[in-house]
C-alpha positions as CSV (number, residue, x, y, z in Angstrom):
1,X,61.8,-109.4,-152.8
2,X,60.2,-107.1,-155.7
3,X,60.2,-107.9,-158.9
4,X,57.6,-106.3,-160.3
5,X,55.0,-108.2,-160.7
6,X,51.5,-108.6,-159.1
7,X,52.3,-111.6,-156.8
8,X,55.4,-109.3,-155.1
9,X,53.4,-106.6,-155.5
10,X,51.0,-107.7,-153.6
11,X,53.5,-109.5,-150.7
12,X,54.9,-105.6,-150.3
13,X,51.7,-104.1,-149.9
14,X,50.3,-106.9,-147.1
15,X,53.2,-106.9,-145.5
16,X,52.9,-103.2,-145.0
17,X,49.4,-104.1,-144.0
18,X,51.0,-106.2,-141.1
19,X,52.6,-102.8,-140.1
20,X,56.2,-104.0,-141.0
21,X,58.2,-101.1,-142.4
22,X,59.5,-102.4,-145.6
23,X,62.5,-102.3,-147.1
24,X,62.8,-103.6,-151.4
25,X,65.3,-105.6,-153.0
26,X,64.9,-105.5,-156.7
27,X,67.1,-107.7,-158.8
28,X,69.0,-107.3,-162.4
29,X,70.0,-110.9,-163.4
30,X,70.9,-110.3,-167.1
31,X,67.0,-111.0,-167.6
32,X,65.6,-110.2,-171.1
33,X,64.3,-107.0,-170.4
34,X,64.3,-103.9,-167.9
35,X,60.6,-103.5,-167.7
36,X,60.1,-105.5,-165.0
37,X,62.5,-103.4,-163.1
38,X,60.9,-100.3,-163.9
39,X,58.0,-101.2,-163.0
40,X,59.5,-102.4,-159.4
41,X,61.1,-99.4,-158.9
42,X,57.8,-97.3,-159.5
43,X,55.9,-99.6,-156.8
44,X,58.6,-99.2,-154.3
45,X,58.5,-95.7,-154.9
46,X,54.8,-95.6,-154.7
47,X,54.8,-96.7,-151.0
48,X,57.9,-94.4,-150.1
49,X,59.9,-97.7,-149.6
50,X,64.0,-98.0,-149.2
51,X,64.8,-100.0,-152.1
52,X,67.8,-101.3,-153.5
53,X,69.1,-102.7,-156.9
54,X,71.1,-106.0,-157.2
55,X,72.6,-106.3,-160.7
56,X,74.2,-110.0,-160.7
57,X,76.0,-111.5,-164.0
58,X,75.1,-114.9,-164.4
59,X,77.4,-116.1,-167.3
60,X,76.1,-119.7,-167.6
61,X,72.9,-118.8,-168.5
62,X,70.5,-121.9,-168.4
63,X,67.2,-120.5,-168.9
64,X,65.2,-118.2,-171.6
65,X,64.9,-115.3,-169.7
66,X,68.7,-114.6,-169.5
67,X,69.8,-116.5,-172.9
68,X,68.5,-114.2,-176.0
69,X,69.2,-118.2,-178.1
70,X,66.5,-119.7,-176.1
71,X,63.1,-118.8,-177.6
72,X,60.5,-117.8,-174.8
73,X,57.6,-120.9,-174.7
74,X,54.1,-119.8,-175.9
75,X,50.8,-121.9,-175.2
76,X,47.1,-121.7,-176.4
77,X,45.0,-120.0,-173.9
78,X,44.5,-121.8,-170.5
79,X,47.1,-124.2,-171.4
80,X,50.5,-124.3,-169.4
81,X,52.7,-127.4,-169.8
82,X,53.6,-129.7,-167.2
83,X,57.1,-129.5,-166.7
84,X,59.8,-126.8,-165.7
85,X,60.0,-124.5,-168.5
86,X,62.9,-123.2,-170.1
87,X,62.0,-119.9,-168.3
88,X,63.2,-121.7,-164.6
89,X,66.5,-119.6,-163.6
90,X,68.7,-122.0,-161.9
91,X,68.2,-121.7,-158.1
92,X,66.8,-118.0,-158.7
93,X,64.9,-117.9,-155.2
94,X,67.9,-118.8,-153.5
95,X,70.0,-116.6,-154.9
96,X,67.6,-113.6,-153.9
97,X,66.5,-115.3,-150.5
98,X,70.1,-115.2,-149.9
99,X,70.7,-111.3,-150.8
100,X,67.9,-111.0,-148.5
101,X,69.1,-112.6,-145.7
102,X,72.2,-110.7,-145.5
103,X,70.8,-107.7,-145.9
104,X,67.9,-108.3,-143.0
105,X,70.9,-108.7,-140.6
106,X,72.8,-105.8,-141.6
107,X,69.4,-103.2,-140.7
108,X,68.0,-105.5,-138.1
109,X,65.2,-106.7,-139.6
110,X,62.5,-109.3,-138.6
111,X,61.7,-110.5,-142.1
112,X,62.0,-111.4,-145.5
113,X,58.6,-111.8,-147.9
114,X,58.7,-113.5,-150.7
115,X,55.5,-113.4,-153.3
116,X,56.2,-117.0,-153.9
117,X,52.7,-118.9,-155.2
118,X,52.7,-122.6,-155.5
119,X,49.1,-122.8,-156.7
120,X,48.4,-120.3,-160.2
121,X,52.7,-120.7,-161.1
122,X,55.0,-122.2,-163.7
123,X,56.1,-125.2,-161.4
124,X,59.5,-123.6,-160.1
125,X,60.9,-125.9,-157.7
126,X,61.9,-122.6,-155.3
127,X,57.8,-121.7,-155.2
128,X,56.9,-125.0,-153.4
129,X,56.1,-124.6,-149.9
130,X,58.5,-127.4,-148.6
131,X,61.3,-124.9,-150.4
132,X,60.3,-121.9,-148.3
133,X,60.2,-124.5,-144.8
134,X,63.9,-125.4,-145.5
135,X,64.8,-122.2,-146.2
136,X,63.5,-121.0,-143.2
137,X,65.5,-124.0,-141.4
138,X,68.9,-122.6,-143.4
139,X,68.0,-118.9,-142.0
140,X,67.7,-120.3,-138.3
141,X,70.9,-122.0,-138.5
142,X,73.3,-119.5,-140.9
143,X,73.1,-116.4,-139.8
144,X,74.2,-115.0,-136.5
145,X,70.7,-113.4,-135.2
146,X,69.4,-117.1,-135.4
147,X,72.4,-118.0,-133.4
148,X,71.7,-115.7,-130.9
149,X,67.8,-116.8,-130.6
150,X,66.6,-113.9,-132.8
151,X,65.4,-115.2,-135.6
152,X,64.4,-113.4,-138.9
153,X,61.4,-115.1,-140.4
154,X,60.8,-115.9,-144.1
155,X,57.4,-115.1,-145.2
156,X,55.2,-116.3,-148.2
157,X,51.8,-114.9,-147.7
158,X,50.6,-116.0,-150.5
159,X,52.6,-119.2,-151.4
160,X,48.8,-121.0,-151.1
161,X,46.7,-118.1,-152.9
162,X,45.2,-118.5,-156.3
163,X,45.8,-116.1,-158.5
164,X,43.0,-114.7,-158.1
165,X,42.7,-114.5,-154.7
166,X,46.2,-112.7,-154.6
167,X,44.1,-110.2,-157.1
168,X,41.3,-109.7,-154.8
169,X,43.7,-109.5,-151.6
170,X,45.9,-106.9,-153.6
171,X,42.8,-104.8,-154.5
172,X,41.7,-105.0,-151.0
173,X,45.7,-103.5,-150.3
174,X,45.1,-101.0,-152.7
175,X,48.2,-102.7,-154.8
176,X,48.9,-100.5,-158.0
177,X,48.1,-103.4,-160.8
178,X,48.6,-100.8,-163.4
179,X,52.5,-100.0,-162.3
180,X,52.5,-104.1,-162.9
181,X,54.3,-105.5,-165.5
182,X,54.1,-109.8,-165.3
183,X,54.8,-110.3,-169.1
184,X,58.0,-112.4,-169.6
185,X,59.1,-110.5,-172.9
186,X,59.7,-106.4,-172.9
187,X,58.1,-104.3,-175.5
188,X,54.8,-101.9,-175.4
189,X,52.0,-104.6,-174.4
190,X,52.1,-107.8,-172.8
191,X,52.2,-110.4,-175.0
192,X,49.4,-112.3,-174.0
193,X,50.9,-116.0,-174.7
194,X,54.1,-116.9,-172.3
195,X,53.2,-118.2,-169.1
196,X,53.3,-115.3,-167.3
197,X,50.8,-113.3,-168.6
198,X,48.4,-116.8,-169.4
199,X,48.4,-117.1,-165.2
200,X,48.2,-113.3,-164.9
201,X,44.8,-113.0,-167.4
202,X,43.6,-116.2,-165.8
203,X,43.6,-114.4,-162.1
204,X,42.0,-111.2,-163.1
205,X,39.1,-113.3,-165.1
206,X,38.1,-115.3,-162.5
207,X,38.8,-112.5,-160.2
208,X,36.4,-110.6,-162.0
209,X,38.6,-107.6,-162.6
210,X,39.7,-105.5,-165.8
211,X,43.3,-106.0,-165.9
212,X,44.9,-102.4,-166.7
213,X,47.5,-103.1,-168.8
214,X,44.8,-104.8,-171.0
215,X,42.8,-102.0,-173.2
């Protein structure tokens, strides 16, 4: 599952590091921008993956990232409010779990990584780690390799990481930070004040490291 970011990023490179041959799924959900999908392509690319493109229409909307009406919510630095924010898609991590699922039966594969992060995150509901046990329950049981004893394994590596300890474990994996883009909003530079890119300059700073898309 890549979208682009550092935490996916990050999953593709260490699960490459496992010496799985990976295969990317990058999604196009009606979000707000492409960016994100450029960049993903361009890290797939980077480490000579297979890689496809989903494009989904979600015409109910229900979050600020696919509704152009919903502004996108700000906060002061090293605040992030408590609840789900208006940026939650509705069951998003199911919806590409799902995608991947199917598709790891079709080519035989052992696995399907997720960058999912429960620690540095927005509070998504489908980022928690009892989210990623029950999915791995609903893998077991729907899907005929489970049936037949083979199961395909869904994989958060770094669903207990810090931010910036995915940072330091993606500069270990030699993870492309500049071909990154975390920012919820498109445009030239991130814009420094959704949530995204507060937990993204929170992880390089305490992980001691210049962000490069930050001049």
């Amino acid at each position: 599952m890549l979208s682009g970011g550092i935490d996916s990023a990050t999953a593709l490179y260490w699960a490459r590091s496992k010496g799985y041959r990976p295969y990317c799924l990058l999604f196009n959900y009606g979000q707000r921008h492409s960016k994100e999908i450029h960049s993903a392509r361009r890290i797939a690319q980077q480490i000579k993956a297979e890689y496809k493109i989903i494009s989904l229409n979600l015409p109910w909307k229900g979050s600020s990232l696919t509704d152009l009406r919903q502004e996108i919510p700000q906060h002061k630095k090293g605040s992030i409010g408590k609840e789900i924010p208006s940026t939650y898609v509705p069951a998003r991590n199911t919806i590409f779990l799902s995608f991947g699922l199917s598709w790891s039966e079709v080519i035989d594969a052992e696995a399907v990584v997720i960058g999912a992060n429960a620690l540095d995150f927005s509070g998504y509901p489908d980022c928690r780690p009892g989210y990623i046990r029950l999915f791995r329950k609903l893998a077991r049981e729907g899907t005929k390799r489970g049936a037949e004893g083979k199961n395909i394994s869904i994989l958060a590596p770094l669903i207990k990481k810090s931010k910036a300890d995915i940072i330091r474990l993606g500069m270990k994996l030699s993870v492309p930070f500049a071909l990154t883009w975390s920012c919820y909003k498109g445009g030239r530079r991130p814009c420094g004040k959704c949530d995204s890119c507060r937990l993204r300059e929170k992880g390089f700073r305490e992980a001691g490291v210049r962000d490069p898309l930050i001049e």
